[in-house]
C-alpha positions in Angstrom: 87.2 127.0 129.7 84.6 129.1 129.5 80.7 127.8 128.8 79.3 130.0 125.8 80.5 128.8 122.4 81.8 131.7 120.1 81.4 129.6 116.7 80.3 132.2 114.2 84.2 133.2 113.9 84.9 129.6 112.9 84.7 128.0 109.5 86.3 124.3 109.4 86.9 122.1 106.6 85.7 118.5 106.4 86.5 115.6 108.5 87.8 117.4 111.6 91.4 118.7 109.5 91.9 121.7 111.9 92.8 118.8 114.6 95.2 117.6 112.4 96.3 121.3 111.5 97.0 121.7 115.7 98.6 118.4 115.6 101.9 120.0 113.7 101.6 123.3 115.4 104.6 124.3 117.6 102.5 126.4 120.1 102.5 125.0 123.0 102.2 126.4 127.0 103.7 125.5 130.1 101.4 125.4 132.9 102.4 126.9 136.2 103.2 124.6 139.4 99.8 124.3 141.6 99.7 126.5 144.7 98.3 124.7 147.6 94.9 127.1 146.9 94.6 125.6 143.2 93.5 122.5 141.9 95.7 120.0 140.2 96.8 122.2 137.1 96.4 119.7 133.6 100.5 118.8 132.8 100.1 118.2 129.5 103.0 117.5 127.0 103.9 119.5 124.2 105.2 116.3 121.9 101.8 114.6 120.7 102.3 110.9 119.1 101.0 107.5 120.1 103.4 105.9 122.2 103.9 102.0 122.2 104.3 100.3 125.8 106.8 97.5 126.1 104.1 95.1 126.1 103.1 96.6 122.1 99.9 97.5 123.1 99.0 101.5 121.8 98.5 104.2 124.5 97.0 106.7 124.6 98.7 110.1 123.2 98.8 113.0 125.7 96.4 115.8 126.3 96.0 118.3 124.3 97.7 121.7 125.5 95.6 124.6 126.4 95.5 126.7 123.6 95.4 123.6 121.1 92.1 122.5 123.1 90.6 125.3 123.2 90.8 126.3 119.4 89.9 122.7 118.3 86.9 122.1 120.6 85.9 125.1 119.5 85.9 124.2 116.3 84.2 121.3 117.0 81.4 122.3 118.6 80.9 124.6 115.2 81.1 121.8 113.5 78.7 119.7 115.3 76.1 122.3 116.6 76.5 121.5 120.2 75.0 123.8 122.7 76.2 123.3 126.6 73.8 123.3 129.6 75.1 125.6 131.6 73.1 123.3 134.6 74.9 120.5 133.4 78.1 121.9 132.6 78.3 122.9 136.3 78.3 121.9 139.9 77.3 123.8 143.3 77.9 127.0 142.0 81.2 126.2 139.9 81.9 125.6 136.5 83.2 122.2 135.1 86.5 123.0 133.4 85.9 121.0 130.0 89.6 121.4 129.2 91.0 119.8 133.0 88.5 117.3 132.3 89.7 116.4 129.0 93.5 116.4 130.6 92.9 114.3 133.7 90.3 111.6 131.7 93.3 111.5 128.9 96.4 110.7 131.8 94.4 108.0 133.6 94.4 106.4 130.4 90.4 107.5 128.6 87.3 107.4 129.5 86.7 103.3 129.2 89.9 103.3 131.8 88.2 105.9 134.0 84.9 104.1 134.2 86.2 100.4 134.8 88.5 101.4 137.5 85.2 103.5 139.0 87.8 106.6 139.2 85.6 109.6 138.2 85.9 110.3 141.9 89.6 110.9 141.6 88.7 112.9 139.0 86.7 115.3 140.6 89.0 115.8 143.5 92.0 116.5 141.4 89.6 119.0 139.7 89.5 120.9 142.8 85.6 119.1 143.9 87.4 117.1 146.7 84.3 116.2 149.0 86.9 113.2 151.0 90.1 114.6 151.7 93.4 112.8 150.7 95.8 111.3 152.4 99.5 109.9 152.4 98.2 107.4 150.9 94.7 108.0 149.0 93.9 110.9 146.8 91.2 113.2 147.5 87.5 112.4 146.2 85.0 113.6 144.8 81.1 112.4 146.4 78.9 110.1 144.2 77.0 113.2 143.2 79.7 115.0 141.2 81.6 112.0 139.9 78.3 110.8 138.5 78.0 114.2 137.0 81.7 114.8 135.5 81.1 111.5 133.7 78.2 112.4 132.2 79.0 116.1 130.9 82.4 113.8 129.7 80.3 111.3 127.9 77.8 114.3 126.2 80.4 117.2 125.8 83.6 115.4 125.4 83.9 111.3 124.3 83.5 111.8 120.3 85.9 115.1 120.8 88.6 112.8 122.5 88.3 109.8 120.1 88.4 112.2 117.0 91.6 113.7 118.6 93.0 110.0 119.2 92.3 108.9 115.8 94.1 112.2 114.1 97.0 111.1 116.4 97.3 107.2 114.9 96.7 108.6 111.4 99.0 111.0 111.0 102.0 108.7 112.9 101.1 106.2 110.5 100.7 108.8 107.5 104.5 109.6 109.1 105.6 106.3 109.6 104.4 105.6 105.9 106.5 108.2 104.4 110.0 107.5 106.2 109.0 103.8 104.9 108.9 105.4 101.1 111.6 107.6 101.8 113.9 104.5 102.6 112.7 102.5 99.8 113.8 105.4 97.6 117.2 105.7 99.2 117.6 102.4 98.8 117.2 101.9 95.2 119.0 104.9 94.6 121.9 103.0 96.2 120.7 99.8 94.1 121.1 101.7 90.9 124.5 103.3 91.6 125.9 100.1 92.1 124.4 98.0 89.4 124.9 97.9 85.7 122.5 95.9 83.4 125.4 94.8 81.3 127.3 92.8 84.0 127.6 89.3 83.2 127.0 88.4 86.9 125.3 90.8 89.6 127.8 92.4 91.4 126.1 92.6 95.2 129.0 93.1 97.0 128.6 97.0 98.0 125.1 96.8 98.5 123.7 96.7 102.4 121.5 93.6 103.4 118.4 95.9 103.2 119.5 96.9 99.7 120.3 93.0 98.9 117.2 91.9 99.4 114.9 94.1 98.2 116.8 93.2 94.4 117.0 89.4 94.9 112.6 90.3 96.0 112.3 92.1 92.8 113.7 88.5 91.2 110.0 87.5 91.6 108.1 90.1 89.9 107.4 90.7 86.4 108.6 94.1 84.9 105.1 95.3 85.3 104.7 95.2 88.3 108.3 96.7 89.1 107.4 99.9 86.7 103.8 99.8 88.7 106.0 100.3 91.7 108.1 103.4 90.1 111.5 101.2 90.4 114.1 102.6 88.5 114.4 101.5 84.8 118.3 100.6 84.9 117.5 98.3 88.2 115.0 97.2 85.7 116.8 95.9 83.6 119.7 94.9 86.2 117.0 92.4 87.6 116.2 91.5 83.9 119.6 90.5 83.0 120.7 88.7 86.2 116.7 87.3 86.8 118.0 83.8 87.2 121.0 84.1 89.2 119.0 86.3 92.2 116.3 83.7 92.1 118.9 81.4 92.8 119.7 83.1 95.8 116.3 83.7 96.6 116.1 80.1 96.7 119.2 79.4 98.9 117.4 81.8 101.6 114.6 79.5 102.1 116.8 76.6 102.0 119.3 78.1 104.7 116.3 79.2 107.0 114.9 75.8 106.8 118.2 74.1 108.3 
């Protein structure tokens, strides 16, 4: 990526949106396979959500692609008025490529990772700055000189970038998560309603799912305020209304069973 900023043709809205804009874009580009002449080209994945490992524990979600980075850093630096060194931003003659920075720093797990497992000189010599060759065993490496400058120019240029990317990652899969949680809830008194009636002398539960089941013998313990607060439907309503006693009955026998 190239050093000088072009951010007069930018105007952003508040609170970094255009990363969330990128986030449900579709463009996305497939880098080529490295020839022995390049550096290690950025692989990065054109799905981005936050994955969870077996253990439950959030990772990281993958790098941006290239275009995507490119627009929204941008974008950022509009938005935050940052200028780049062009002393800093390079080494011996090269340039520092901000985006294969950002994509390598991102796989090895972010910069916290990076800088515990001391790996910056990885880093560098997947970059292309290999100073110690690699072997069948052991990757090539950057010297102390360059890795301590790639994590700076990380830490000024690119840090608060990353984690704003992160964080528009785990909000909008919860914002998703959130909806397909409503969505259900909404299916499932739908179902609820077409199988109740508020004139049946005893509820009639048989052709509801357990989901469905439960969530009327929860709304047992709720006044009707609170149900209408929740936008439940009026004739489940009054279902509950009608048959108030008999589900808190079996709301009653759950706890009972469980405790056995």
């Amino acid at each position: 990526m190239s050093n000088s900023m072009h951010t007069d043709a930018f105007s952003l809205p508040p609170h970094y949106d255009f990363l969330r804009n990128l986030l449900s874009s579709s463009a996305a580009h497939s880098p080529k396979p490295p020839t022995a002449s390049e550096p290690d080209k950025p692989n990065a994945s054109k799905v981005l959500e936050v994955q969870s490992s077996p253990s439950g524990t959030m990772q990281l979600p993958p790098p941006l692609d290239k275009s995507r980075f490119d627009n929204a850093y941008r974008g950022y630096c509009a938005t935050k008025a940052i200028k780049h060194d062009p002393l800093m931003t390079s080494f011996e003659g090269r340039d520092i490529d901000l985006y294969m920075l950002h994509t390598h720093v991102m796989q090895e797990g972010g910069q916290a990772t990076v800088t515990a497992q001391d790996s910056w000189d990885v880093i560098g010599g997947r970059m292309g700055f290999g100073q110690f060759p690699g072997t069948d065993t052991k990757p090539a490496k950057a010297g102390p000189e360059l890795s301590q400058r790639l994590a700076q120019v990380y830490r000024d240029y690119l840090s608060n970038f990353d984690q704003v990317y992160i964080n528009s990652v785990i909000d909008s899969k919860r914002k998703m998560q959130a909806a397909q949680a409503a969505q259900q809830h909404q299916q499932a008194q739908a179902a609820v309603a077409a199988n109740v009636s508020s004139d049946q002398a005893q509820p009639q539960l048989g052709l509801l799912n357990r989901h469905q089941m439960q969530m009327v013998i929860g709304y047992a313990n709720q006044s009707i305020e609170e149900l209408r607060r929740q936008g439940v439907q009026e004739k489940v309503i009054q279902f509950v209304e009608t048959n108030r006693a008999h589900l808190q009955r079996m709301f009653r026998g759950q706890f009972q069973n469980a405790e056995i």
